[in-house]
C-alpha positions as CSV (number, residue, x, y, z in Angstrom):
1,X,63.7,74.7,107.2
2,X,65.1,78.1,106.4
3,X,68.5,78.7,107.9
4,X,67.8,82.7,107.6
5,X,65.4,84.8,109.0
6,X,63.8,86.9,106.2
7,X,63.0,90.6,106.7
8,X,60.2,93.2,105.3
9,X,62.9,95.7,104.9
10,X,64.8,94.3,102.0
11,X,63.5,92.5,98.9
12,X,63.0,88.6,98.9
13,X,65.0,88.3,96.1
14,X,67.6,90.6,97.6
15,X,68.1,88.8,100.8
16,X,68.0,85.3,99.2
17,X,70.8,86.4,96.7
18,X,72.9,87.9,99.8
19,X,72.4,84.7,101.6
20,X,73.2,82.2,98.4
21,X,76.8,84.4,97.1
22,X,77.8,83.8,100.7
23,X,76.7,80.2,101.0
24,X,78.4,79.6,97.6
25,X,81.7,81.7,98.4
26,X,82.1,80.1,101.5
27,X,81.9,76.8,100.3
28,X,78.7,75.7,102.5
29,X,77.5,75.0,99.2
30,X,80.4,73.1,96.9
31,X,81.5,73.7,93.3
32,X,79.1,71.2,91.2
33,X,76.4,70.9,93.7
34,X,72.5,71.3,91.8
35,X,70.7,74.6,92.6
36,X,66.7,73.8,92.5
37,X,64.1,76.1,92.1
38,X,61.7,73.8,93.7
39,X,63.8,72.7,96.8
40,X,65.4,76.3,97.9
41,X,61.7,77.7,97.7
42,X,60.5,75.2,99.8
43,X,63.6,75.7,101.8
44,X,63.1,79.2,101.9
45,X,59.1,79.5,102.2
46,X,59.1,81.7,99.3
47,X,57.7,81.2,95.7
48,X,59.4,80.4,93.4
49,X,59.9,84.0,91.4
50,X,62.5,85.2,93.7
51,X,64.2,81.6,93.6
52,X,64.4,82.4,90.0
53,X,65.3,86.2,90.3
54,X,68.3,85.3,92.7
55,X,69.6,82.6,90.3
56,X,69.2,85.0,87.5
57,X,71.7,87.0,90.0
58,X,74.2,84.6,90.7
59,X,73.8,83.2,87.3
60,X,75.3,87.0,85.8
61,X,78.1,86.9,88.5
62,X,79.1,83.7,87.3
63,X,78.3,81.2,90.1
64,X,76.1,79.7,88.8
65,X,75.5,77.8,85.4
66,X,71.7,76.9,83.9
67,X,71.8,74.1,81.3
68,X,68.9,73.7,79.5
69,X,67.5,70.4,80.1
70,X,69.5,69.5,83.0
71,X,69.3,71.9,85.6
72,X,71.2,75.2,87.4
73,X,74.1,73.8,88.9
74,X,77.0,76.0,91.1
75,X,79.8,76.7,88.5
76,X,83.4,74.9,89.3
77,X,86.6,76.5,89.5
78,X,88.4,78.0,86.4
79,X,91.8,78.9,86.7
80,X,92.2,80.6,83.3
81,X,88.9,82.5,84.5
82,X,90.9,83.0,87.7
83,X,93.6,84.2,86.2
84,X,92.1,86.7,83.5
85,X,90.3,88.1,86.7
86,X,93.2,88.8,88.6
87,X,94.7,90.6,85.1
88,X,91.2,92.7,84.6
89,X,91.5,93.7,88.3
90,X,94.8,94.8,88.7
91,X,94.2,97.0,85.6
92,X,91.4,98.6,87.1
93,X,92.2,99.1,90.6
94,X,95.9,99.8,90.2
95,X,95.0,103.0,88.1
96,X,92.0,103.9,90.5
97,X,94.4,103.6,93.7
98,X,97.0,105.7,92.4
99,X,94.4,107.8,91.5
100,X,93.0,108.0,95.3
101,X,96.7,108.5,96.5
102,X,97.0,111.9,94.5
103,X,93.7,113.2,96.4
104,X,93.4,111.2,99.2
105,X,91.8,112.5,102.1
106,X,92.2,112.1,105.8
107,X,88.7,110.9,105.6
108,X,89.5,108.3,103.1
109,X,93.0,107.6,105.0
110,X,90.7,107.0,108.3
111,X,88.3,104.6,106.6
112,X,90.7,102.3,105.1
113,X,92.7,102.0,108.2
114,X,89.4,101.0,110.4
115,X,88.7,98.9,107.7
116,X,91.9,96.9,108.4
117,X,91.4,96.6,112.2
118,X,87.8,95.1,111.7
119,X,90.0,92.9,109.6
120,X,92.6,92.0,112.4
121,X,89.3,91.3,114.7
122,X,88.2,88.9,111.6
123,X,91.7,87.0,111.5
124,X,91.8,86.8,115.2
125,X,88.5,84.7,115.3
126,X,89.7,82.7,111.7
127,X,86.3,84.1,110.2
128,X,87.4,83.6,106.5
129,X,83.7,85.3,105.7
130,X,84.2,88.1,107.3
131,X,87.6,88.5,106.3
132,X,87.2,88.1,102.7
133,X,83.8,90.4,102.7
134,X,85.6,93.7,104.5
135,X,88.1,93.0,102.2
136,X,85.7,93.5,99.6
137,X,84.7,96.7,101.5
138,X,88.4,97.9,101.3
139,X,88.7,97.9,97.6
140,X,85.4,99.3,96.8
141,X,86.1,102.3,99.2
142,X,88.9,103.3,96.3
143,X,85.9,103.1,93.6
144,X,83.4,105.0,95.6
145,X,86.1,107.3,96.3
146,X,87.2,107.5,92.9
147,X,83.2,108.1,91.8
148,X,84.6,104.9,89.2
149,X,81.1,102.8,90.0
150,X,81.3,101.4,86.5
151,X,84.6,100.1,87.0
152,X,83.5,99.0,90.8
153,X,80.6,96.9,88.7
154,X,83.0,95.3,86.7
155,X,85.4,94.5,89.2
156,X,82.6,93.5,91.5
157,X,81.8,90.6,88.4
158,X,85.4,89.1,88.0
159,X,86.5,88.6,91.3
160,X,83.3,86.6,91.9
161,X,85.8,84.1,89.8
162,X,88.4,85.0,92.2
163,X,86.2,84.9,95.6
164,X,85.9,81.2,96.6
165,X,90.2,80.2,96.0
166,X,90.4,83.6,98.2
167,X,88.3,82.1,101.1
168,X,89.7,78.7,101.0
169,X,92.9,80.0,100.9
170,X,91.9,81.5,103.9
171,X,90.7,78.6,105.7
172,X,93.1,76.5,105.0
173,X,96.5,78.8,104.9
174,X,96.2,81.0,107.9
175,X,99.3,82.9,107.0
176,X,97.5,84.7,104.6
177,X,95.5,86.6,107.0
178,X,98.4,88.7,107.9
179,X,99.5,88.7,104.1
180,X,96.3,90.5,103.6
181,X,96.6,92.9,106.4
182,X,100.1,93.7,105.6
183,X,99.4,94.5,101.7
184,X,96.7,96.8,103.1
185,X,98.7,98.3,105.5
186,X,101.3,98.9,102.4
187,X,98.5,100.3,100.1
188,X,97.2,102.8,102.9
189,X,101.0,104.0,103.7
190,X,100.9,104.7,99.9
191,X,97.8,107.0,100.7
192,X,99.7,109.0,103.7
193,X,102.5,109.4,101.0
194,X,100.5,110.5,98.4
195,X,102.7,108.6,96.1
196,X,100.6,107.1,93.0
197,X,103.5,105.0,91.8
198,X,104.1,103.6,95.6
199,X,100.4,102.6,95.6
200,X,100.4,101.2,92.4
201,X,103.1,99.0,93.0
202,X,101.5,98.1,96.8
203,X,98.0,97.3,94.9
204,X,99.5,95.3,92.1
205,X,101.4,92.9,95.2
206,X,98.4,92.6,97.1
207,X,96.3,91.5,94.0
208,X,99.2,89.0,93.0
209,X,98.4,86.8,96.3
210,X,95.6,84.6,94.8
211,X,98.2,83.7,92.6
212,X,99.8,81.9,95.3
213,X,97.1,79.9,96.1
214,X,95.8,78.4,93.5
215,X,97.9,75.5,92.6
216,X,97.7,74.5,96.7
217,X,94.1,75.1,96.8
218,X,93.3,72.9,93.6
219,X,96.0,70.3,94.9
220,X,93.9,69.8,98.2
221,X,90.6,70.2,96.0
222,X,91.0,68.9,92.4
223,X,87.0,68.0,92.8
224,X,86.1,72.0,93.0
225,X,87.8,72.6,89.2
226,X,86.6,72.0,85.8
227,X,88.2,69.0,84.5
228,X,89.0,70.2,81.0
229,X,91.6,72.8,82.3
């Protein structure tokens, strides 16, 4: 039986792919597990076309692998992917936060900052999800800010190689809940400053976390990684 309820308002497709990403990032459904078309339409009640469409989707973020012959499977954990992610990112959003400190509004000032207290509600209740996802929300508010939506697309792609470390992390090392909020905290003081070299420094800490984690993480959870690396 279905574990979501599916609406007329949003495409099939659309809310199957929303519901999957999360199901996958949250590790509800594990590194190497199979992905069939078959089973999650008869899961879902839905045909199998937007099975297909959303593993098309999660496919092109990377979460996914389809091998001919053998099946779609949920990709496993690549630290040299995790890595060149966290490299491609910082290059990005570094340059687009100093670039938000130079105009930075009290609008955008405000928005951040009630970013971060939905954030502190998140860590008070241990809701990793949640957590992780306005997190999300907080970096894509310098894109949209910036008007950068290519960049935002791009970044949006390699941190989906970055996501699931980030919410075990979580999980399993609550101290990082206030590492988070404090980076934030950091990178938004850099706003009220309007000091670009402040926030880049503050956004190149905060995005040097996950580096933390990942020898714990695959320690705890060797199954979750490709073998080869």
């Amino acid at each position: 039986m279905s574990d979501i309820q599916l609406s007329y308002y949003q495409s099939t497709s659309d809310q199957l792919f929303e519901h999957l990403r999360d199901e996958i990032v949250n590790m509800a459904i594990e590194p190497g597990s199979t992905m069939s078309e078959n089973k999650l339409a008869a899961k879902y009640g839905v045909s199998r076309t937007p099975v297909r469409e959303t593993i098309a989707k999660l496919a092109a973020l990377g979460f996914v692998e389809v091998r001919p012959q053998r099946g779609t499977f949920v990709s496993k954990l690549s630290i040299s992917k995790i890595i060149e992610a966290r490299f491609i990112r910082e290059a990005l959003e570094v340059a687009i936060v100093a670039l938000c400190a130079e105009k930075a509004t009290d609008e955008l000032i405000l928005e951040c900052e009630q970013l971060i207290e939905k954030q502190r509600l998140a860590a008070s209740k241990m809701d990793a999800l949640s957590f992780q996802q306005l997190d999300d929300a907080f970096h894509q508010t310098f894109a949209d800010f910036a008007q950068y939506q290519r960049a935002a697309s791009l970044i949006q792609y390699e941190k989906a190689h970055m996501d699931r470390v980030r919410n075990l992390g979580l999980k399993e090392s609550g101290g990082q809940y206030q590492s988070v909020l404090e980076q934030h905290v950091a990178i938004v003081d850099a706003l009220k400053a309007r000091d670009p070299e402040l926030a880049r420094a503050a956004m190149s800490s905060h995005l040097h976390l996950i580096l933390q984690v990942i020898d714990s993480v695959k320690a705890r959870h060797p199954e979750f990684f490709e073998e080869l690396e």
